[in-house]
Each structure stands twice: as C-alpha cells, then as structure tokens.
N, C-alpha and C positions, 0 to 999 in steps of 0.2 A: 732550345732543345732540338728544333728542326731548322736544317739549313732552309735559305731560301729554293723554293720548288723555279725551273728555267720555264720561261714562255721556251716553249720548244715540244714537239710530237715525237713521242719515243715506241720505235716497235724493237720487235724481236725478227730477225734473218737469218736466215742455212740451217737447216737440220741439225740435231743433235747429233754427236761426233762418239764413234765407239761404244754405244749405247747410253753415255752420259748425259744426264737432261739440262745440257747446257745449253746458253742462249746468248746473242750476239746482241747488244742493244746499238743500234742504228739512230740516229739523231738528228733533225731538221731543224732550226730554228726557225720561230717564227718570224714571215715577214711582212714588211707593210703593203698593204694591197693600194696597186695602183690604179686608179678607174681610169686608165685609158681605152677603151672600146674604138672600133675599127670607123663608126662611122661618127666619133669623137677628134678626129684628126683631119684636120683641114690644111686647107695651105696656108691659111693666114691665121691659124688658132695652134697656141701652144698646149702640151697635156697640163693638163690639172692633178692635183695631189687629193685622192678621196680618203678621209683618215674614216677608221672605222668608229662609230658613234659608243659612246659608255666606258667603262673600264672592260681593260684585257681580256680573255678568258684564262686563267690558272690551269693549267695544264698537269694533271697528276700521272703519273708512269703507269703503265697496265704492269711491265717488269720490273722490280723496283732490283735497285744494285745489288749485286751474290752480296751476305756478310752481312746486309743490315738488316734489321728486325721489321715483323709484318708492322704496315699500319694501317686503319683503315679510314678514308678521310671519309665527315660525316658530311650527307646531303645536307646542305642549307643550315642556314643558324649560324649561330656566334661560331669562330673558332678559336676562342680563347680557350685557353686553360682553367679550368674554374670557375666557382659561382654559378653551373647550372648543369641541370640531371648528365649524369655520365662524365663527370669532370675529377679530376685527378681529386683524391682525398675524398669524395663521395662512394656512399657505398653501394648508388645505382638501386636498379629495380631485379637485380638477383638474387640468389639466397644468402642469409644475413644481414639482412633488413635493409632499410635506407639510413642517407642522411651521414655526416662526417663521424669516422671512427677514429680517428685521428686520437695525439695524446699530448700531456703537457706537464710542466710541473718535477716534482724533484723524483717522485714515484716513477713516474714515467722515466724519467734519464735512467735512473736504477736500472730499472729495467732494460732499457734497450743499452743498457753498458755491458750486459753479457750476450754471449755470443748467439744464442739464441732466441734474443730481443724480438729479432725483427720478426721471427718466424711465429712471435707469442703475439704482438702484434695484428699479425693477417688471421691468426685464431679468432682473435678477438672481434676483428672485423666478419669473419663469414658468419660466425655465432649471433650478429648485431648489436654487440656492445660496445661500449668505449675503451680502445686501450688503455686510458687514463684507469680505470674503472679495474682492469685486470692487473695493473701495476701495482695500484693500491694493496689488491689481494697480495700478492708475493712480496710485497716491501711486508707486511703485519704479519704474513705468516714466517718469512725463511728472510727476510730482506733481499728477496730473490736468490738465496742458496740452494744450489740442489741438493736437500741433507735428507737421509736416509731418516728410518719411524725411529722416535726413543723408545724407551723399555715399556711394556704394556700398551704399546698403539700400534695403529698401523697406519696413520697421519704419516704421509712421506711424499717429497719432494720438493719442489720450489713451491709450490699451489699447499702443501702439506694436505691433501687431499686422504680421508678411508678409506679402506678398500671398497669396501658396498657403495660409498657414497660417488663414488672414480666411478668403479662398473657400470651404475647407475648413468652416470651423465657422458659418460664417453661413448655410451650406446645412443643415446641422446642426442647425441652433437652427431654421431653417425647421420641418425636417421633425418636430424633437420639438414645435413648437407652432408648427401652420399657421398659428394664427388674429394672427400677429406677422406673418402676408407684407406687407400690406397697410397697414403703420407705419413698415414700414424704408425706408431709401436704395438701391434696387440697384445692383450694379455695385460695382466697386472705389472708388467716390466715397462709400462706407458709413464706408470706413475714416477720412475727415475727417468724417465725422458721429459724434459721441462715443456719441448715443445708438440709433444703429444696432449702430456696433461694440461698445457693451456687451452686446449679444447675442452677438456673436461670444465675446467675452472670458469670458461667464459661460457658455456651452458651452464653450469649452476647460477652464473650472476644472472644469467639471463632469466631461467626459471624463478630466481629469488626476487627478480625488478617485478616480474609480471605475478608472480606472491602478492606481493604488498598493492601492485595495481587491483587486485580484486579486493584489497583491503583497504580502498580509499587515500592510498597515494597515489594521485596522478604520476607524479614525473622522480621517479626514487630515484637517490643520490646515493654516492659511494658510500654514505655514513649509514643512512636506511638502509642499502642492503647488508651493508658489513654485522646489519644484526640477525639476519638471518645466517650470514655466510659461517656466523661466530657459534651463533647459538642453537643453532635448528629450524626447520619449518614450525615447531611447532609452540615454541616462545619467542622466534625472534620478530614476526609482527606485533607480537604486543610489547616487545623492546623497544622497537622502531616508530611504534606509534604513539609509545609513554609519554607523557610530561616528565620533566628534568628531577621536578623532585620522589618520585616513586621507585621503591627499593628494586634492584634489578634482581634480587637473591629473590624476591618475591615472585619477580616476574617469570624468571627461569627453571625456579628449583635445583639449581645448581647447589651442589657440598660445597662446605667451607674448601677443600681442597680445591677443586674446584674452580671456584670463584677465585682464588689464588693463584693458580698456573695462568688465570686471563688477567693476573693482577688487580684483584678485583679483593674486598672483605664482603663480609656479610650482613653489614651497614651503611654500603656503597650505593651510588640512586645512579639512575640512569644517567641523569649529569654528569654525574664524576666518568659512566665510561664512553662517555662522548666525548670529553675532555681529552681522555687518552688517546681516542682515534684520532680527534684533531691536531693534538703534541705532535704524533707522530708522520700523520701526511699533509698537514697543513690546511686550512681553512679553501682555499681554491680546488684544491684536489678533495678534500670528504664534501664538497658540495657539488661537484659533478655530476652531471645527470649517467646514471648507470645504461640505460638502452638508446642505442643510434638515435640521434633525431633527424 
C-alpha cells in the first residue's frame, strides 16, 4: 500500500511564488558518518570506518508529495496493518463502537453489489454494527431493492423501513453520530435514499441488539434480532427468546393475514420461522453476532 519511505532529510525552500502555497522539496540523502577526527590521523595510522551502532533511523517527510493523500505515521508500536486498535477494518475507539464491522457471506455480496453498498456499509460501521448484520436486513426485506411502499403501508425502500419507525431512528443515528447530519437526505425522502436509510436500518439493529441484551441475550445474532426487526419491540423479544416449539401466532398476535404476508399460518411455532430466516441467508450469516465486537 506504501512505497518504501528513503533514508534521506527532506525540507521545503523559497517562498511561495504568486501567492500559491507551494513548496520546493529539497533532498539530502543519508550518509555514512565517518569518525575521522583531527587528532585521529597520524602519520602512520590509517582512518577507521565508525559504522553507526542499531538499525537506521526511518526518516518520514514533514512535506509529503503535492497529490498524495495525508498520512499520519504512528509513534511506536507495530506498523503493520491489522490485528490491533486503530488498524484497517477495526472500528477504533470513535463513535460507532469498537471491534471489526466488516461483512461476509451471500447477504453481504448482495449488498455491496449495488451501487450504494459500500456507502451502506460505513453506515453500518459508524452505528456499530455488523455489515453482515445490515445486509441480512435488505436481502429479507427488498433483496436490497430500492422499491417504493405497497398499497396501505408506508414500509419503503431497500431497509422497507415506516414512516414513524425511519423518523424515529434517523434522528437517532443523528444524535449517536452528529458528524452523519451533513451526508444524509432529510426528510422522509431519506427513505428512497438507500444510503441515507441504512443509517436508519443500522440504529434500529443496533437499538434492537441492545433490546434483547437487557433481555438476557448476551451477544444477539442476525436471527435474534431479525425478530424484533420483524415483529416489533414489543413481541419480538419474546420471539427471540421462544423455544422452537411455541406458536409464534401466540407470541405475536399477529392476524391470519398477517402471519401470511411474513409467510407464516396460524399454526406455525417459532421453528418453522427460524427455518425461513435460515433458507434464506444461510446458517453463517443468521448467526452473526449483530453489534461490533
């Protein structure tokens, strides 16, 4: 990713030209320091080669070249890529939690197969959830289409997010990470912005993981939270928290109509709509843990 950095000291010389804040960079390379000293030279004594003791010192530019992108190299510590705080794919110690947001699996390609993937993605991460985990959502709800509400809702977009329930968590996702005001679509026209409403989407999972955590899930998976995401706050922890055999018509109160548009009857257990989430994103993907680790 980075060329090799030269043993060499680089400054900047002559004034900026025309008012432009340009700079000259000037280059010395490094040389071997020779310990000849004045009263080290005799008549019958050759110089000596003093080599400097350790490895080199790494010389980093104060001006880095017009065209390339800031970097900032860190004091001390590993400089590898990866594998520890602050490394590429972690989610650091800023807002949107810690720990890899990263994604994987068929949901996730879906996802980052439209053009607005990636941008659903970095939602996901500043919210502190798992892309994997946001993918899932728009593969069950739209299979990531951005489609407009059918007749009698107002479920619209790739997220198929309500109106109230959009409003709700895009003020939300504001207020857990202001520095998103200024990216999104306002207004209820976010909702046909796929990468506006993945902000929405990835605070409700987030709110929905930390639901069931005060409900004795430690560590909720895409499958746990997708019964909140499905059913509501206020059946879907006891969806998530069922045994396989317990009717879900029971659990929900859901109409036969209802339970039909989730393809579901009225003699269906929790089982069966486990089963369906699993069909459809796959046993690695519905066991995802939902929030950053």
């Amino acid at each position: 990713m980075f060329g090799n950095t030269p043993l060499g000291l680089c400054r900047a010389s002559g004034p900026p030209r025309s008012g432009r804040m340009r700079l000259r960079l000037r280059c010395t390379t490094a040389s071997v320091v020779l310990g000849i000293g004045v009263g080290a030279i005799g008549a019958h004594a050759d110089p000596s080669l003093v080599l400097p003791s350790g490895l080199p010192v790494q010389v980093h530019p104060t001006f880095p070249e017009p065209g390339l992108p800031a970097f900032s190299f860190p004091a001390g510590g590993s400089s590898s890529l990866g594998g520890s705080s602050g490394s590429v794919g972690d989610g650091g110690s800023g807002s949107g939690g810690s720990g890899s947001t990263g994604g994987s699996g068929d949901a996730y390609n879906t996802m980052m197969a439209q053009d607005w993937g990636s941008q659903a993605a970095d939602a996901a991460a500043a919210m502190g959830v798992s892309a994997t985990a946001l993918a899932a959502t728009c593969v069950m709800e739209s299979n990531c289409q951005n489609v407009g509400a059918a007749s009698g809702s107002s479920a619209t977009g790739a997220f198929q997010m309500i109106n109230s329930t959009y409003t709700a968590d895009i003020s939300g996702a504001v207020a857990y990470d202001p520095g998103i005001a200024g990216s999104i679509v306002s207004g209820l026209a976010g909702q046909m912005d796929p990468a506006t409403e993945a902000y929405a989407a990835s605070y409700e999972l987030r709110s929905d993981a930390l639901l069931l955590q005060s409900n004795g899930i430690d560590s909720p998976t895409v499958l746990a939270v997708r019964a909140v995401y499905q059913f509501g706050a206020g059946s879907g922890p006891a969806v998530a928290t069922a045994n396989d055999s317990e009717n879900i018509a029971e659990l929900t109160g859901l109409s036969g109509a209802s339970l039909a548009a989730n393809g579901l009857t009225s003699s269906s257990s929790v089982g069966d709509w486990r089963a369906t989430i699993v069909a459809k994103l796959g046993s690695a993907t519905a066991n995802q843990t939902v929030l950053a680790q």
